[in-house]
Structures are given as C-alpha cells and as structure tokens.
N, C-alpha and C positions, 0 to 999 in steps of 0.2 A: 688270598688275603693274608696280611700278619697274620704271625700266631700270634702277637699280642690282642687280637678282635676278642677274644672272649672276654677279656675284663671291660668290653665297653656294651651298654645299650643301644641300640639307635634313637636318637633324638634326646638321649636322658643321660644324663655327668658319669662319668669314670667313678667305678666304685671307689670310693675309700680305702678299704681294705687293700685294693689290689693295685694303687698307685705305684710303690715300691715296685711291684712287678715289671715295669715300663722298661725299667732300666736295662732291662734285660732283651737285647732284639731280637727280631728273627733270626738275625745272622747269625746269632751264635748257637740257635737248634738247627740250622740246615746248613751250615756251609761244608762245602766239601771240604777233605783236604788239601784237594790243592789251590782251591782258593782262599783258603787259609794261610799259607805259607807264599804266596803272591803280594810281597808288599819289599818291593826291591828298598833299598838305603838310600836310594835319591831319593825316594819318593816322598818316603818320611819326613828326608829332611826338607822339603818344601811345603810341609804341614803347615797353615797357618799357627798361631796362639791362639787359645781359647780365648781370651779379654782384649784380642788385638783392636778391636772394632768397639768397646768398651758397649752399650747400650744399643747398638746397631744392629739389624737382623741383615744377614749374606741371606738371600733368597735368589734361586735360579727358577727358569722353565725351562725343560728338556727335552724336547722330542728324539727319542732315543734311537730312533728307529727299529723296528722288531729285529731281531733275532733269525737271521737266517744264515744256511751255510754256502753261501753264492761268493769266492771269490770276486775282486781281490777287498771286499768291504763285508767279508762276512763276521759274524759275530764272533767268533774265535780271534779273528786281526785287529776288530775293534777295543774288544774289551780288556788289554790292556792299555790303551790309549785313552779309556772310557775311563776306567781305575786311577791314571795317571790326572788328568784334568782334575775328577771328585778329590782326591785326596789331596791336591794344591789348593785348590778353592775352598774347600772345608762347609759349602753354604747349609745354613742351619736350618734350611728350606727349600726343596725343588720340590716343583711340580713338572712331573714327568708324565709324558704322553707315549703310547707305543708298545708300551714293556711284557714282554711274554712272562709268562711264572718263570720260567728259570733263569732266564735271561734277571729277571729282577732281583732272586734269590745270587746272581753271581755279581749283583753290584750290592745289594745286605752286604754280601761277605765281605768285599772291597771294599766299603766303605768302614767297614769295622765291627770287631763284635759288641762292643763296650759302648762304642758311640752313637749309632742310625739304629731307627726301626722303621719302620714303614705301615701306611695302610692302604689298603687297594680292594677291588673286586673285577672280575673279565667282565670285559663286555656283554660275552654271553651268562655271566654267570660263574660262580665257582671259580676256576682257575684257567676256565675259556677264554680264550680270547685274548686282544689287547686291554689292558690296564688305564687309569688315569691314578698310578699312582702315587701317593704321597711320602717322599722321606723325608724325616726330621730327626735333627741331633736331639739326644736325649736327653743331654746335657742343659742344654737350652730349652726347649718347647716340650710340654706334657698335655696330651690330648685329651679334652675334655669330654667330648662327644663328635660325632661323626656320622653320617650318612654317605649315599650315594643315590641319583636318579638321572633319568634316560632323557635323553635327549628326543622327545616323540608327544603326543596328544595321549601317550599313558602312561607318565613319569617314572611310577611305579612298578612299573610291568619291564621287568628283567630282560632285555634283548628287545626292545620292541622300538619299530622302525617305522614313522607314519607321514613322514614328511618327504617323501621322496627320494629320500637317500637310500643306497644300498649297504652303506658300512652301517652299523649298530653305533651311536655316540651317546658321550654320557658325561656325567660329573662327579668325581670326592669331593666331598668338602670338609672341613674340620673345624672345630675350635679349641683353640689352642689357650695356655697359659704360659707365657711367657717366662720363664724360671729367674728373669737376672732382672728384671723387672718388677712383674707381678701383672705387667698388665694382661690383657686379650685380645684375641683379634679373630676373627675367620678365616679362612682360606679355601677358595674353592677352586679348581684346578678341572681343566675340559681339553677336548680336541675337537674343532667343530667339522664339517664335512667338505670335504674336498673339489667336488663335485657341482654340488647343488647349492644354488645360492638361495633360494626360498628356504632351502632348511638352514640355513646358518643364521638368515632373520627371524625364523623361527623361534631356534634355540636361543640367541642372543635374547628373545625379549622371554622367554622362560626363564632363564639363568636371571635377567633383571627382576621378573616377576617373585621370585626366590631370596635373592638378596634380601629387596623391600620386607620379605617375610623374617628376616634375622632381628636380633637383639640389634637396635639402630646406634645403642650408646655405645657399640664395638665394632672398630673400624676393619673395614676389609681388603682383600688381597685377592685377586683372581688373576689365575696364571695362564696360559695356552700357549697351541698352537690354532688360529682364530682361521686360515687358509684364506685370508683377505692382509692388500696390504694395508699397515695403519694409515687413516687419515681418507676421506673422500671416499667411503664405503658402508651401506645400511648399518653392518654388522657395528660398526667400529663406533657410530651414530649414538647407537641405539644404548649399548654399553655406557658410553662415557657421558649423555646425558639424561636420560630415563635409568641407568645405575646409580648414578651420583659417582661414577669412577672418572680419575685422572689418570692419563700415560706415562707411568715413570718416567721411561726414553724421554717424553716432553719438559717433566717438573725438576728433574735431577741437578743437583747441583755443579754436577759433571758430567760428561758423555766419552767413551770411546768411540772412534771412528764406525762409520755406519757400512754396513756391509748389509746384504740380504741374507735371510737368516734362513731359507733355505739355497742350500748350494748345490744338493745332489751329487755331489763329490767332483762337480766339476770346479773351474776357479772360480773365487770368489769375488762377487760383484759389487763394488764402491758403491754405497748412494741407492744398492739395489731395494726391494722389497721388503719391509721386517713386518712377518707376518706370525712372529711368535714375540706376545707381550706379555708383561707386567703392568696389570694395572692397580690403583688402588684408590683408597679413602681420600677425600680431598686435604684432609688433614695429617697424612703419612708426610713426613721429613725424608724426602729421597736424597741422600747424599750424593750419591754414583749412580752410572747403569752403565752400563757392558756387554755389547757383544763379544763373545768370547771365541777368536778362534784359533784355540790351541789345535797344535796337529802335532806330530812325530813321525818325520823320514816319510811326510806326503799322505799320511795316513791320518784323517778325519775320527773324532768319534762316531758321528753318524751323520746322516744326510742333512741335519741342520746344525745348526751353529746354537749353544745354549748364549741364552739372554739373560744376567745379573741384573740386582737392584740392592744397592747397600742400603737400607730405609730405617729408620726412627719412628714407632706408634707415639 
C-alpha cells in the first residue's frame, strides 16, 4: 500500500491536518537509486504540459502484467519501455491491474518523485499478491477517501474467493477532488476473472450493487481489465445498464484505430477484442479514447496495450 494510507480512514475524508502531506509520494520514500537517475533527456522532453488539456482529465487502465524475470518480456526489458510510455502520456489517472509491490514501487519512482503517489492493497493482503492499484498526479487529484473489497459472497474478507474462481479479485476505489477544478468524482478500478464467466457476472452486479451505494450527485469512472470482449456479453450488460455507465471507446468525441487490447506480445490484432475499458457517468464529456500502442525496437510494455480517455466531469 502507499505510504501515504496512513493519513486516510476508510470510508471517512482525508484528515485536514495531513492534506499537505499528499504531496509528498511514495516515490520519493522508496525509490532506489537507480531508479532515481533513470529518466533519459528524451524522455523528458516528451513530457506533456501541466495545463495542456486545460480542464480535461488524461486517465488510462493498465494491465501491467506482473513482474517476472522470463525473458524476452521480463520485467527488467519492460520497464523501461513501461517508464517511457508513463512519462509521454503524463495521465493524471491509471488504473492499473497486475502490479507486484516492487514492480509498482519501480513505476512510483519513474513516474516521479514530486508528481505520482498511489494507493493500492495485494490481493492477498499487505503486499501479497497482485494489486488493483491506483496512481494519481498530485498535482491534479487529492484523495478524499478510499476503500478496497473482494470480489466473492464476503466482500470484506481479505483473499476470499466464493465464486468459482481460483485467482483472488478485487476492487480500489477512491474519491477524488479534483484540484483545477474543485469538482468530484469516484473511481473504482478491478480486474475481473479470466476463467470463469459466472464469477465475472457475479462481480459485475457487486461492483454495480456498490456503485448504487455511492454519493449519486458524483459522477463515476471504473477502469479494468473486464476479460470479456466489449459489447454482446453479461458482464458488459450488466455494467453499462444496471450501473448507469457508458463506454468511453463508445461516447468519445474521437477514437484511435481499434486493435485488441490484449496481444500477448504477439502482433497486434485490427478490429480485435478490447477487453480492457473505460467506463463512466452518463454525463462525463469524453473528448478522446485511445488505444495506445507504443513499443520500442519490438518491445511491448506488457501483454496488453493501455486504453486512454481524455474526459470532462
């Protein structure tokens, strides 16, 4: 989890006192040093501008894939290619699926000290496990409160798996204050099962059941990798009509070319499957969406391709 979790409650607003503290990420109590000194002069300078997008939130979903050392896509080859991508795109919002603790503390660091902080909890618990978790420029968004629950018939219950699945799934979710604004929003961010389609209908109508339970006058954002493709599937149903959510990909004022958004590191498929969304409030102004497939010399960030949403609360 951040070190910034200790100034928050669950379910009750960001102290007062320890707001200022925000600013401060994780990045900059854990990074190593050499991922501290890992930020080549190209890279920089394809920084976006802070104001470039004036009122618009960059928000990505990420399935990062974990963190392993299996040539030729191991996490040592990817990550700076994973570095490269975040630090051009600048989004002041991913919701990332996959992320091991270190693995996540070596994208804190790459993504800046000054700038990202994250929050997160392992699947199993503590620092077990895979992550659903959350980065956000500090510059832009201040987290208000925050939770997490499991994806099973014991939401609450840490690691707990009752639908049939054998992975452990789960949800962050956040409330955000929008700093250049003022306004709010939510953001809940998941990876649903791969496997088993009973548990994705499952989750899907808990994740809805949950929503409905939010402050209704603050519009929402839920990110994933859903393992179904959009459009002609329960899960996707269930969501975007008993949620009240719309498919950015759908409402966007713009689209890049459609690929399948996972590729497995093979080539990428025109027109394929995009099984990793962006959805939101019926009332989010989506300017853009984007799949995004940067590479370098063949080399992927990870087994999927992140999905943008340039969008207006």
């Amino acid at each position: 989890m951040s070190a910034a979790a200790p100034h928050f409650t669950r379910r009750r607003g960001i102290r007062t006192a320890a707001a200022a503290a925000l600013a401060l990420p994780l990045a900059a109590r854990t990074a190593t040093a050499q991922a501290a000194t890992a930020h080549p002069a190209t890279e920089r300078a394809n920084e976006r501008p802070a104001a470039e997008d004036g009122a618009a939130l960059r928000t990505m979903t990420f399935n990062l894939r974990y963190a392993s050392d299996t040539p030729p896509n191991s996490w040592a080859e990817r990550r700076p290619v994973t570095r490269a991508l975040l630090r051009r795109e600048r989004p002041h919002l991913i919701g990332t699926q996959e992320g091991l603790y270190p693995q996540l503390k070596d994208i804190a660091a790459d993504l800046g000290r000054a700038r990202y902080d994250w929050l997160g909890i392992g699947r199993a618990g503590g620092s077990r496990d895979e992550f659903m978790a959350v980065f956000y420029d500090v510059r832009r968004l201040l987290p208000l409160e925050y939770d997490h629950f499991w994806l099973s018939d014991q939401p609450a219950l840490i690691g707990s798996t009752t639908w049939g699945n054998t992975v452990i799934r789960m949800v962050t979710w956040v409330r955000f204050r929008d700093l250049a604004t003022g306004r709010e929003l939510y953001h809940l961010n998941t990876h649903l099962d791969h496997r088993s389609q009973p548990s994705r209908e499952r989750s899907a109508a808990l994740i809805t059941e949950r929503l409905a339970a939010l402050d209704p006058a603050l519009p929402r954002l839920v990110t994933g990798d859903f393992n179904v493709p959009a459009h002609g599937n329960p899960v996707y149903d269930t969501l975007l009509a008993d949620g009240e959510l719309v498919d950015t990909w759908d409402t966007a004022g713009s689209r890049s070319k459609l690929y399948g958004t996972f590729h497995g590191y093979r080539p990428l498929v025109p027109d394929g499957d995009r099984i990793d969304w962006i959805l939101a409030s019926p009332g989010v102004r989506v300017r853009s969406a984007t799949i995004n497939t940067f590479e370098r010399d063949g080399q992927y960030p990870s087994d999927h391709l992140p999905v943008q949403a340039l969008i207006e609360l």
